[in-house]
N, C-alpha and C positions, 0 to 999 in steps of 0.2 A: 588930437583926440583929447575929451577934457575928462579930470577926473572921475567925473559921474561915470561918464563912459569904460575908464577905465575897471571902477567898481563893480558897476553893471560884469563887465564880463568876468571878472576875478571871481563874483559868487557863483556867475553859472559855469567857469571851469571847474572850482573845489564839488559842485552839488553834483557835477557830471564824477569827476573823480571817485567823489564819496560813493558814489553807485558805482564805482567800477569794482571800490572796495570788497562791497557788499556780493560783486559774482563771484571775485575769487575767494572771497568766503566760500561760495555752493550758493549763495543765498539767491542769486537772478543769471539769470542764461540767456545773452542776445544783450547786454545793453553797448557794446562796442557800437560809436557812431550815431546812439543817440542824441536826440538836444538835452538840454537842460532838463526841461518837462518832462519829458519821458522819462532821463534817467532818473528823477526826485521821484514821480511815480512808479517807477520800480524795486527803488531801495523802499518805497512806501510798504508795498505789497509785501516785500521780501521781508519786514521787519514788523510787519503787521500792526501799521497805524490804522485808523478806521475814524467812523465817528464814533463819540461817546453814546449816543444814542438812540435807536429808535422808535418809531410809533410802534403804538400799539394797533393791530391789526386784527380784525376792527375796534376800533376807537372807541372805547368805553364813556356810551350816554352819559351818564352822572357825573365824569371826571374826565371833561377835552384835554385832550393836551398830554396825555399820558403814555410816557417813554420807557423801554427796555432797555436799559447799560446793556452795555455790548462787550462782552468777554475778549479780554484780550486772544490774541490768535494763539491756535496752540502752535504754530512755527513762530513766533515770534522769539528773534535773539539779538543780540548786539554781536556783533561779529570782532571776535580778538579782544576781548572785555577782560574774559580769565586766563591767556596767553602764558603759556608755561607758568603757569600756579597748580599743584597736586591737593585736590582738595578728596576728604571721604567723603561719600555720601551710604547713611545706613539705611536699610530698607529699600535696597536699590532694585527691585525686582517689577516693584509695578506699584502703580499709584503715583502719588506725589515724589516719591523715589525714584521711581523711574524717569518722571521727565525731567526732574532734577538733573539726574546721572547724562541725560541725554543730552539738556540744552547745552550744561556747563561746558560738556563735551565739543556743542557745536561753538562755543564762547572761546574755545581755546585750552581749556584745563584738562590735566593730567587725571581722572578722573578713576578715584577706588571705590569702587561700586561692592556692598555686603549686606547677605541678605539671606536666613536663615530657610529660602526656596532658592534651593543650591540651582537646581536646573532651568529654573526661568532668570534669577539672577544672571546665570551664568549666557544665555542666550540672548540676554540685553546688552551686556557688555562686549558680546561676539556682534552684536550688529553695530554697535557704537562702533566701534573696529573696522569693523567692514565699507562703512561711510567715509572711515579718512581722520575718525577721532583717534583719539588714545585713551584706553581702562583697559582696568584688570580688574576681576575680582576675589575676591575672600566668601566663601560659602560658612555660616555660621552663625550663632546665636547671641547677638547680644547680652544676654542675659551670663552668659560664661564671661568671665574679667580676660581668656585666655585670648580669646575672641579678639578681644577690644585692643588688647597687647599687639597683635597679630597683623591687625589691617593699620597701625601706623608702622609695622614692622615692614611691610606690604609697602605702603609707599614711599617709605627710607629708601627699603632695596629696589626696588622698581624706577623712582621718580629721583631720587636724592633728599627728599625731605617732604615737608607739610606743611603746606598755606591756610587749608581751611577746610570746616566739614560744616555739614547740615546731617544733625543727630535725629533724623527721620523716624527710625524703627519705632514702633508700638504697638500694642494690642491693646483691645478691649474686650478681651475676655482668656480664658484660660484655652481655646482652641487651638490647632494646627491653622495656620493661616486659609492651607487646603484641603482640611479636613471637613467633610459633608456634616452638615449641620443639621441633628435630630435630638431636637430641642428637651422633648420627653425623656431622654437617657441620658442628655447632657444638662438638665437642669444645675448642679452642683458647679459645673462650670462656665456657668452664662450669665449675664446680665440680671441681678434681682435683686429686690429690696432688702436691706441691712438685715434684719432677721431671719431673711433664705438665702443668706448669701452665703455660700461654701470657701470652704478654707482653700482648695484649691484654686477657685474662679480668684479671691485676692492674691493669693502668693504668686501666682502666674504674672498677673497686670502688675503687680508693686515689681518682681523681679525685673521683670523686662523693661519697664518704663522709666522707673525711679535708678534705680542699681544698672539696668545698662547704660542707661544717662552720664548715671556715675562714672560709671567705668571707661565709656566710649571717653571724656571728657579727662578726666584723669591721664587717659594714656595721650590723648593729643595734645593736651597740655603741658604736659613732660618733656613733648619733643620740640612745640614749639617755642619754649624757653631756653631750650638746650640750642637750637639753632639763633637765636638772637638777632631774628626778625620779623617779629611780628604775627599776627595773622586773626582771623576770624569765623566765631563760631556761631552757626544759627542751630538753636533748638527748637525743634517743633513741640507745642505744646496744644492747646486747645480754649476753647470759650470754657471748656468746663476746668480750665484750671483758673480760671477768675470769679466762676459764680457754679453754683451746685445745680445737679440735677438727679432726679428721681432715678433708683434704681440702679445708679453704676457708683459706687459709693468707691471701688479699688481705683478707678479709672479717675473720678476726680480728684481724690486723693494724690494720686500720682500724676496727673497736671499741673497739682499746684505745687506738689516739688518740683517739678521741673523747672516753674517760674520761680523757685527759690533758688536752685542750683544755679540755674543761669544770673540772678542778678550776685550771688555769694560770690559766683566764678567771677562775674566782672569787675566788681571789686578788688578780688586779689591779683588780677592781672593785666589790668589798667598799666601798670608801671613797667609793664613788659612790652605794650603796643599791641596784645591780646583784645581785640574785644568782641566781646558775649552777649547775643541779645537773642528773642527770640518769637515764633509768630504763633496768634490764637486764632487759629479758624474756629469757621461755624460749619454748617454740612459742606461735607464738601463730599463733588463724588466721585468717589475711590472703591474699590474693591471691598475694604475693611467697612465703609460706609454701607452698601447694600448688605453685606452680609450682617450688619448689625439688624439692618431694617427684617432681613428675614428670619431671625432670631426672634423678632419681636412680634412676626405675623405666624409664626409657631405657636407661638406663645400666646395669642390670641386665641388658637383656632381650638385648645385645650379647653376655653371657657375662663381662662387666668382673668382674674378682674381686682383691681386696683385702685386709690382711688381720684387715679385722672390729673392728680398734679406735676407727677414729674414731667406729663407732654404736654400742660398746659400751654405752652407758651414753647413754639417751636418755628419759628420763622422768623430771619431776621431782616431789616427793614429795605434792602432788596432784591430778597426772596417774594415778599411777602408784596411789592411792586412789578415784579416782574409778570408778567401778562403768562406766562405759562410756568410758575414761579419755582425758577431753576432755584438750582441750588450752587453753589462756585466751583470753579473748574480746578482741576490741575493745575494746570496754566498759571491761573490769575493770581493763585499760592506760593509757586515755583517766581513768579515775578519779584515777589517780594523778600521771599528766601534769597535771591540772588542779589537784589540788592545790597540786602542788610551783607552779602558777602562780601560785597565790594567798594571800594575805593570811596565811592562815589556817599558810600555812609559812613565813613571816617569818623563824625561826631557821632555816631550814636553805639552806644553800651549800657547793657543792661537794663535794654528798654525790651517791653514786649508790643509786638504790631499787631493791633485786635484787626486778622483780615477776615473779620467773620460779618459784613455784609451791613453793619449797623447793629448786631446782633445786642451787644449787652451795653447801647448807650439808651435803652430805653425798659 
């Protein structure tokens, strides 16, 4: 047998293996006794490779050739990636939190899920559970320091200690996350131009965003120097904490501390094996995202009139390509947060990752 030959089959036993990996993950069911082919197209499916691309249907006359990026799968995981690592995630109830709390979960990690919607919080992490993961959660408010104390306390005594969190939680406006939105008696606490903007609608968004930031950050950081191993922190921030926008003056404000905090934090913790970076989306669609949009079609419906530049410019470049011009998923957000979690981004600190679509390079 000559070495080719023997190569030839060494790749297609690891490619068969590597698929076997992936069922005792959960992630493929049936690939026992596959070929090669098979099992490479199954770990495929199971980890949600795809094409990058496709047509547009139908093909827009004026400009042949025009393609739709294809969102990554929302089951897409690496299997055994965060393998007994306890990381937080805040804002774990739904949205980009939630599928956070879930992938990491399916990735292997010890997963403390917190999120001031006690009872859906609490029902995400009973399903993580239920599938064969591991979380707990902490019902509570970021904006409290007791909070923040609390859920590294949470996975001290739970997990043994703390690898990593994605500091998730936010609001854009002064609401209950599930509180019905009736824009004409909530005016003082929603969305509006600097001179109607209400003292509550900013002390809400600066508390929670900027000071639970703080605080989340503060208390992980405490533990992870106390343990003397390292670890990694993703801050969720936004496009608007890189460039302004009409109308939410708290909200970008408290963006761009975030993108302050996080590059301050990585600085002083560099020397600890700590590192701090963090991601700027563009729309993304989440819970908090529609509820913004129907704030603002409230607000319409009054006859409110403005003068059209803070949505001048609301699509980003592909958004704005996309044939029925989505907006970014969970998913394709949660990909990037997990990264920047792991291993695999080692050099990078105190960087911010603009996954907002081409949004603010033009």
């Amino acid at each position: 047998m000559t070495d080719d030959t023997d190569n030839a089959e060494g790749i297609e036993r690891r490619d068969f293996l590597r698929a076997l990996g992936v069922a005792a993950a959960g992630g493929v069911a049936g690939t026992v006794g596959a070929t090669a082919a098979e099992a490479q197209e199954a770990q495929n499916v199971a980890l949600g490779f795809g094409p990058y691309a496709e047509p547009w249907t139908p093909q827009d006359a004026a400009i042949p050739g025009r393609q739709n990026v294809v969102p990554v799968s929302d089951d897409y995981f690496i299997p055994g990636r965060f393998e007994g690592k306890t990381i937080i995630v805040t804002g774990s109830a739904r949205g980009m939190g939630e599928v956070a709390a879930r992938r990491l979960a399916r990735e292997g990690a010890n997963v403390v899920g917190v999120d001031i919607l006690e009872e859906l919080g609490a029902k995400v992490i009973d399903e993580i559970n239920a599938a064969g993961g591991k979380a707990v959660f902490l019902g509570g408010d970021i904006a409290d320091n007791a909070v923040c104390e609390k859920m590294v306390k949470l996975a001290v005594d739970t997990y043994g200690g703390l690898d990593g969190a994605i500091n998730n939680a936010g609001v854009m406006d002064a609401l209950h996350p599930d509180e019905p939105i009736d824009y004409v008696n909530q005016t003082h606490r929603v969305m509006a131009r600097i001179d109607e903007a209400g003292d509550e609608y900013w002390d809400r968004v600066i508390k929670v965003n900027v000071y639970g930031t703080f605080y989340s950050m503060r208390h992980q950081i405490r533990q992870m120097i106390a343990q003397n191993r390292g670890g990694a922190i993703v801050n969720v921030a936004s496009v608007a904490g890189i460039r302004g926008f009409g109308g939410t003056v708290p909200y970008v404000s408290s963006k761009h501390a975030v993108q302050g905090i996080t590059k301050s934090a990585a600085i002083d913790c560099a020397p600890f094996g700590i590192r701090i970076n963090s991601v700027g989306m563009g729309t993304t669609i989440t819970p908090m995202f529609e509820r913004a949009f129907e704030i603002i079609d409230q607000r319409r419906a009054t006859n409110y009139a403005d003068t059209g530049i803070g949505l001048y410019k609301s699509m980003s470049l592909l958004q704005f390509s996309d044939q029925k011009k989505r907006g970014s998923t969970s998913a394709e957000q949660v990909a990037i947060m997990l990264f920047l979690l792991s291993q695999e981004a080692s050099n990078i600190t105190g960087s911010t990752y603009n996954t907002d679509g081409g949004f603010t390079i033009f």
